[in-house]
C-alpha positions, 0 to 999 in steps of 0.5 A: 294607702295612695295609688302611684303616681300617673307618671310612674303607671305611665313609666310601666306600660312599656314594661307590661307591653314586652312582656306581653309580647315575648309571651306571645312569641314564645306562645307562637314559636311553640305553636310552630315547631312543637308537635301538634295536640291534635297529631300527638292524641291521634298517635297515642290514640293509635297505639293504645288503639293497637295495644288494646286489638293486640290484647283481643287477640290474646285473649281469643288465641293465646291466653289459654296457654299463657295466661290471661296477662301473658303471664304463663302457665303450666305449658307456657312461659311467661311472656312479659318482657319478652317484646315485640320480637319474640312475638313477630318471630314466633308468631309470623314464623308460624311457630305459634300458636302451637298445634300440639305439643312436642320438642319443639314448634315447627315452622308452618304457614302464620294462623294471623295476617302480619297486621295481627302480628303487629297488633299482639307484638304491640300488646306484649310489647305493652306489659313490660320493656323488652328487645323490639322489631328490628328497624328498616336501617337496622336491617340494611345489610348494603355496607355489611362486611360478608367474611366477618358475618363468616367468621362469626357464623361459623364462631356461633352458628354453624355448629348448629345451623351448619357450615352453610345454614342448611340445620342440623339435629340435635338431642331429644328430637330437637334440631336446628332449623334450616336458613333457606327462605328465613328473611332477615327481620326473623334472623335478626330477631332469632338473634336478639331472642334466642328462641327454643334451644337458640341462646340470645345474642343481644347487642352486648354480645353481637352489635348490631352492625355485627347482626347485619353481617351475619345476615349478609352472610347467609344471604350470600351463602345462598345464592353461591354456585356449586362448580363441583356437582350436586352440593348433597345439600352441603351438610358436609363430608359424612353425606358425601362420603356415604354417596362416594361409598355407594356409588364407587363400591355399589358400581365395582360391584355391579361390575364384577356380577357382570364380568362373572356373569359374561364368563 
């Protein structure tokens, strides 16, 4: 087989050169806007990193319970799929590890620093998809709308946490925790959650500009006056009756001793 002619090789070293240079540009401009090799191995080195001290933790702190692949046991439930909200609200609340069993945990100072929480919430977080630690922007409540956050409180809330969040009993030694202090990254989990006897208000039932609203609400339900007197811890007109009784009828009756004993 004869080779080309040299007028032919000669025609095709232009093509071959532009090609070459567009493989180069594209080359280049990949280089330039795409994410570095070095920066995404040192983030993936970071999470697996997390991943991996979160699943220490587990182990030395959780597993007894539920399981060594969070997969629950007779005193625990599961926690796959559960995410890195439920772990950041129970364990950062102090919730857990629990103390001793009972209706239901209390809140108490956390056993772990927030870092540690971040570090086991990555883990469980890891073992299947689940609701997530809320963001900073989700958490802005600045263009919240308070009187709906209201009606939607007092619509699914107050009837446990009552009219002002101030909690409430419920049955079998079970109650609704008081609202006073809660930040509004754990409110916001609580939400999306639902934990203990809480029922889940994912996005599909409450959006998320519909959770800020809420948490605005409580907020400024906080910091609101109480013109009238004492608030008796606004849990509502059974207490302030009591008090009325009291000191209205103990007061005649004070009274009426002294008149008899004068006369």
């Amino acid at each position: 087989m004869s080779s080309p002619p040299a007028a032919t090789r000669r025609r095709s070293l232009p093509g071959y050169a532009a090609l070459l240079l567009t493989l180069v540009a594209v080359g280049v401009g990949y280089a330039s806007f795409a994410p570095t090799g070095k920066a995404a191995g040192a983030a993936a080195t970071s999470t697996s990193t997390q991943v991996a001290e979160g699943r220490r933790l587990f182990l030395l702190g959780c597993s007894s319970c539920h399981g060594l692949n969070a997969q629950g046991g007779a005193q625990a439930p599961s926690l796959i799929g559960v995410g890195s909200a439920a772990v950041d609200f129970q364990v950062g609340t102090g919730r857990m590890p629990l103390m001793r069993q009972g209706p239901q945990a209390p809140v108490k100072r956390p056993t772990y620093s927030q870092a540690d929480v971040d570090r086991l919430a990555a883990y469980v977080a890891s073992t299947a998809p689940g609701p997530m630690v809320p963001t900073a922007a989700q958490l802005n409540v600045s263009d919240a709308d308070i009187a709906a956050g209201g009606e939607l409180f007092r619509t699914n809330c107050a009837s446990c946490h009552n009219f002002a969040g101030k909690g409430g009993a419920l049955t079998g030694g079970k109650y609704a925790p008081n609202l006073d202090g809660v930040s509004n990254r754990h409110i916001y989990e609580a939400m999306l959650t639902g934990p203990q006897q809480m029922p889940v208000f994912g996005d599909g039932q409450i959006s998320p500009q519909n959770k800020r609203d809420v948490i605005k609400f409580i907020t400024t339900t906080r910091q609101e006056a109480d013109p009238g007197g004492h608030p008796l811890g606004r849990l509502g007109p059974i207490p302030e009756g009591l008090v009325a009784f009291l000191v209205g009828v103990g007061g005649l009756v004070v009274m009426t001793l002294w008149i008899g004993a004068r006369a």
